[in-house]
Every structure is written in structure tokens, then in C-alpha cells.
C-alpha positions in Angstrom: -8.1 -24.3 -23.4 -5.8 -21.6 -24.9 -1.9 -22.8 -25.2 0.1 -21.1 -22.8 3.6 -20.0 -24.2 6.8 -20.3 -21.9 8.2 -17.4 -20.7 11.8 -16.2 -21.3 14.1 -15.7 -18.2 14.5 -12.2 -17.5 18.1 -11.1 -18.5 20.1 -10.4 -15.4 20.7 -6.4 -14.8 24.4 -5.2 -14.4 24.6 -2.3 -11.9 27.5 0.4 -12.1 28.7 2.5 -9.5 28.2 6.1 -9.4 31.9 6.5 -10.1 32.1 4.1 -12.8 29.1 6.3 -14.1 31.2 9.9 -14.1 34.0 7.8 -15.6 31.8 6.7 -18.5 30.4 10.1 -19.1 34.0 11.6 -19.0 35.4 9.5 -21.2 32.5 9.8 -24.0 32.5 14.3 -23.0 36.4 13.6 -23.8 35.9 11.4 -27.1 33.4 14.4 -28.2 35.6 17.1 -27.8 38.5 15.6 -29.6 35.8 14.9 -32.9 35.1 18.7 -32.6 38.6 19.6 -32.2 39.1 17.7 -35.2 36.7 19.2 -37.5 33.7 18.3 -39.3 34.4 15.0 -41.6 31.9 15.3 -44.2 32.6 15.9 -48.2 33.0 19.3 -48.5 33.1 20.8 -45.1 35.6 23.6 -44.4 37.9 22.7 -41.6 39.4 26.5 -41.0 39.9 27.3 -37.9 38.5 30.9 -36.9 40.7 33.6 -36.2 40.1 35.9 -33.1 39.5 38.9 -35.4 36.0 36.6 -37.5 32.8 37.1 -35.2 31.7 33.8 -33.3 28.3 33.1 -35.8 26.8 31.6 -32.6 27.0 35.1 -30.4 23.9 37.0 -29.9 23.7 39.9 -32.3 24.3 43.3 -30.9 20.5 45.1 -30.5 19.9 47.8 -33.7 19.0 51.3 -33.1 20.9 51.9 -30.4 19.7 49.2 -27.6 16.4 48.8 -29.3 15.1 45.4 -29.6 13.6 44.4 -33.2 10.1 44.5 -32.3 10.4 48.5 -30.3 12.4 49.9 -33.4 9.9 48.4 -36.5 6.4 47.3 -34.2 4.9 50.8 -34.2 5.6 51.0 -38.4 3.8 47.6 -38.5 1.1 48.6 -36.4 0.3 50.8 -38.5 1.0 49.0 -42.0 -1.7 46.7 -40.5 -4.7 49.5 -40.4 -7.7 48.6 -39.2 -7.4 44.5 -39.3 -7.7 44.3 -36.0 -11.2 46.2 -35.7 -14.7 43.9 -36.3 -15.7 45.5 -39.4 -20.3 45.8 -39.5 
């Protein structure tokens, strides 16, 4: 007859409110934003802060050709750069 190994007792779960729950959340959104208000902390990293004339490097770049979108203003030069690649050749 196999051995049968005692069983732990379940650890007892601790509940929060849904209040206590936004207060938690606020308070690590609140520790967040004061580290990136701070500035990165690694060796070497440049703690500048930008000045309102230095593009944001996380804004979507303006479209080229005059509203075209990458793929209308170079796709029909590619197309043809491909030549006949697409066709079942014999």
C-alpha cells in the first residue's frame, strides 16, 4: 500500500475592498510617475529635460510626399523592381 503524504493547510486568503484596491493602484501609478519625473538612474543616462522647441521622439512622423503613406509613394517603384517574381515561370 502506497504511503500517503499529509497535506499542508491551505493558507488563509486575505480579501481587500474595492477601495483599498484603487488606493493600492494609486499609490504605485503615483510612486511611477515620481521615478519618471526623476529621470532614468542608470550609468550613463542623460537626465535633460526636453525643451518645447526638440520634437517628442515618441510622436508619429508626419506622412512624406505630401500625405502619402510609405507604401503609396515607393510600392509602385517596388513593384516594379520586383519584375516578373510573382509570375509561375514554365
Amino acid at each position: 500500500m502506497p504511503h500517503k503524504l499529509p497535506t499542508l493547510p491551505e493558507p488563509e486568503i486575505h480579501h481587500i475592498s474595492p477601495a483599498e484596491a484603487v488606493e493600492h493602484i494609486q499609490a504605485l501609478l503615483e510612486a511611477k510617475q515620481e521615478r519618471v519625473r526623476q529621470g532614468p538612474t542608470w550609468p550613463g543616462a542623460v537626465t535633460t529635460q526636453p525643451s518645447p522647441d526638440t520634437p517628442d521622439p515618441h510622436a508619429p512622423m508626419p506622412a512624406a510626399g505630401g500625405g502619402l503613406s510609405s507604401e503609396a509613394a515607393f510600392g509602385h517603384a517596388l513593384a516594379h523592381e520586383r519584375g516578373d517574381q510573382s509570375k509561375r515561370k514554365g
